[in-house]
C-alpha positions in Angstrom: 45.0 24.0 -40.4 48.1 23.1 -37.9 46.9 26.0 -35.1 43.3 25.8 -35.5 42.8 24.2 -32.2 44.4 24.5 -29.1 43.9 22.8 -25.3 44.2 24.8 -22.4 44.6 23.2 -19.3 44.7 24.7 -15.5 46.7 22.3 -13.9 48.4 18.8 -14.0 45.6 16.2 -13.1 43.3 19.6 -13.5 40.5 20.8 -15.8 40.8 21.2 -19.5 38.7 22.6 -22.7 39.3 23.4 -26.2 39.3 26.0 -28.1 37.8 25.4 -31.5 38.7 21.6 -33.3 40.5 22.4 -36.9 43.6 21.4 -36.3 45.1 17.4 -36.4 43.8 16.4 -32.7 46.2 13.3 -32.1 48.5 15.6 -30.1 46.2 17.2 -28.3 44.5 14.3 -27.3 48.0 13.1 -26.1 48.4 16.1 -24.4 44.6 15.5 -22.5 46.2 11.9 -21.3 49.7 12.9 -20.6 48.8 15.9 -18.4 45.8 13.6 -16.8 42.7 16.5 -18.0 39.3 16.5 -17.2 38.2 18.0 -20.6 34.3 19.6 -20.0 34.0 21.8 -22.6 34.7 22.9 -26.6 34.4 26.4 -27.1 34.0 28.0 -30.8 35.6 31.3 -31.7 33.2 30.9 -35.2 31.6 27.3 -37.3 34.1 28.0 -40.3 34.9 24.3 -41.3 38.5 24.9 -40.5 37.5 25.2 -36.8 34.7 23.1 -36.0 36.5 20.0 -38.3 36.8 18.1 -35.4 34.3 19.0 -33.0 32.3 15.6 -33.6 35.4 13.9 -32.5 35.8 16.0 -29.9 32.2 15.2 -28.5 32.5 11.9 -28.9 35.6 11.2 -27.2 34.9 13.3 -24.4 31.4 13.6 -24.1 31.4 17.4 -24.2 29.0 20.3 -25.0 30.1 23.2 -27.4 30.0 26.2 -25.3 29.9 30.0 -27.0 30.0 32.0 -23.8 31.6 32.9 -20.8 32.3 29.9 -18.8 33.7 29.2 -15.0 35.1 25.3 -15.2 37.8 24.0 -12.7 40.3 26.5 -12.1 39.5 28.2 -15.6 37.5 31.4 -15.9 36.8 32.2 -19.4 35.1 35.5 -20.5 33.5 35.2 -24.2 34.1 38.7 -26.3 31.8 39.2 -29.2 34.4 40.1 -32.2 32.5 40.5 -35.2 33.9 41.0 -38.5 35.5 37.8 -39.5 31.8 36.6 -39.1 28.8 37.8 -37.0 29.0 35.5 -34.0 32.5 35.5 -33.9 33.8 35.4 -30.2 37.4 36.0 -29.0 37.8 33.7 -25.5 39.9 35.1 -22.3 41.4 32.8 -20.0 42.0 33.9 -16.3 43.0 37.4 -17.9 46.1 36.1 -18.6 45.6 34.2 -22.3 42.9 35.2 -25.8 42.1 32.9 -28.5 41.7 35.6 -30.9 40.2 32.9 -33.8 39.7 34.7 -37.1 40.1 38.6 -36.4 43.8 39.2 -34.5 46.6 37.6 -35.8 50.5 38.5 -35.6 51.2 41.2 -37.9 48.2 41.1 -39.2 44.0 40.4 -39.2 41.3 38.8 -40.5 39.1 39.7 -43.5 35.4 40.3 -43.4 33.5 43.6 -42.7 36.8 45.6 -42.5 35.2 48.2 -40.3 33.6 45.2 -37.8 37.1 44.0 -38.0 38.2 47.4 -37.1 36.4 47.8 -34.0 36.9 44.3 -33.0 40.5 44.8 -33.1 40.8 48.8 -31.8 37.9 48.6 -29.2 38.0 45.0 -27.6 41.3 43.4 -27.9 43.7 46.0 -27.8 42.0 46.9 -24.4 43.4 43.8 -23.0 46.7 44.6 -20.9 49.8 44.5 -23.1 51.2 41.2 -21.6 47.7 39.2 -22.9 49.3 36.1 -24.4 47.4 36.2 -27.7 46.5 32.4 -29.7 45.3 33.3 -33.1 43.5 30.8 -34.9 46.7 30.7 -37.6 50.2 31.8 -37.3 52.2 32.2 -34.5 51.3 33.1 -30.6 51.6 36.7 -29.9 50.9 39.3 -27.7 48.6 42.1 -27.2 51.5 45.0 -26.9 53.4 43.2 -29.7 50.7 43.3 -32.0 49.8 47.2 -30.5 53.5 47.9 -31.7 54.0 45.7 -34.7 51.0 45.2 -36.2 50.8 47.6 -39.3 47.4 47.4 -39.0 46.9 48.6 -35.6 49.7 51.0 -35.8 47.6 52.6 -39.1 44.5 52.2 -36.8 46.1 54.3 -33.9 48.1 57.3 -35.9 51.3 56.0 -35.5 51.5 55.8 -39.1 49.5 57.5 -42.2 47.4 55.0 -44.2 49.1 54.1 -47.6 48.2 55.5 -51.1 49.5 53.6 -53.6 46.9 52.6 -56.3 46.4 48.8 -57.2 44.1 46.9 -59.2 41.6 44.0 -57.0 40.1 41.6 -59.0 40.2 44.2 -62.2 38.8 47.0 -59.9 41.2 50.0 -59.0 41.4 50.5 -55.5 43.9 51.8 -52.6 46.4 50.0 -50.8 45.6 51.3 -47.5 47.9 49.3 -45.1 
């Protein structure tokens, strides 16, 4: 639960929101003083309890709404990109074409589990449209990128023919099956 929550800012003395609330928020409510935010909004990538945790203290402390759309606040555009597959409602968020919180369905070197063909498209047909140098925030693990993850990714590179899906036989939960990537 460390990276389930981030701040994004526009400026010093600027306009800030955040992006989903699982995380400890002590630091980022540092962060909101120290850089002198106006926070105005919480956006949700999905209401999993590891990312909405904290979204009461969030309200309360800043008096915000939860937001699951695009949104134009201070010098922050944010386009809202339906991602299903983690869950149904599940959004991805672009700032200023520039940064994606990719919650629950793009993460580095790998991706989320759900409806692995919603996950699929998410993935193939919405984020790795972004350009290449997309900062990527994934709602665990490390910061990526959208090449990185078009390059490294083994899922993505199985997903676009760079490599052949595996075949090695395994056993889940007693049932035989195919490790595919």
């Amino acid at each position: 639960w460390l990276s389930n929550a981030y701040l994004i800012g526009d400026q010093e003395g600027g306009t800030g929101v955040f992006v989903d609330s699982g995380a400890p928020l002590r630091p980022l409510f540092d962060a909101v003083s120290r850089h002198g935010l106006r926070v105005t909004h919480l956006l949700t990538t999905h209401a999993d309890a590891d990312h909405i945790a904290g979204d009461d203290a969030i309200r309360g402390r800043y008096d915000v709404r939860v937001v699951k759309g695009d949104l134009e606040t201070g010098g922050l555009s944010i386009r809202a990109l339906p991602t299903p597959g983690h869950k149904d409602d599940h959004l991805a968020f672009v700032v200023n074409d520039r940064l994606c919180c990719s919650g629950d369905v793009l993460f580095k070197d790998a991706v989320g589990g759900g409806d692995f063909d919603q996950i699929k498209r998410s993935v193939m047909d919405v984020l790795m449209q972004l350009p290449p140098e997309t900062r990527v925030l994934p709602g665990h693990t490390d910061e990526t990128t959208i090449g990185r993850e078009w390059e490294e990714n083994p899922f993505v590179r199985v997903w676009r023919g760079a490599e052949p899906e595996g075949t090695e036989p395994v056993h889940v939960g007693g049932d035989e099956a195919t490790l595919v990537v």
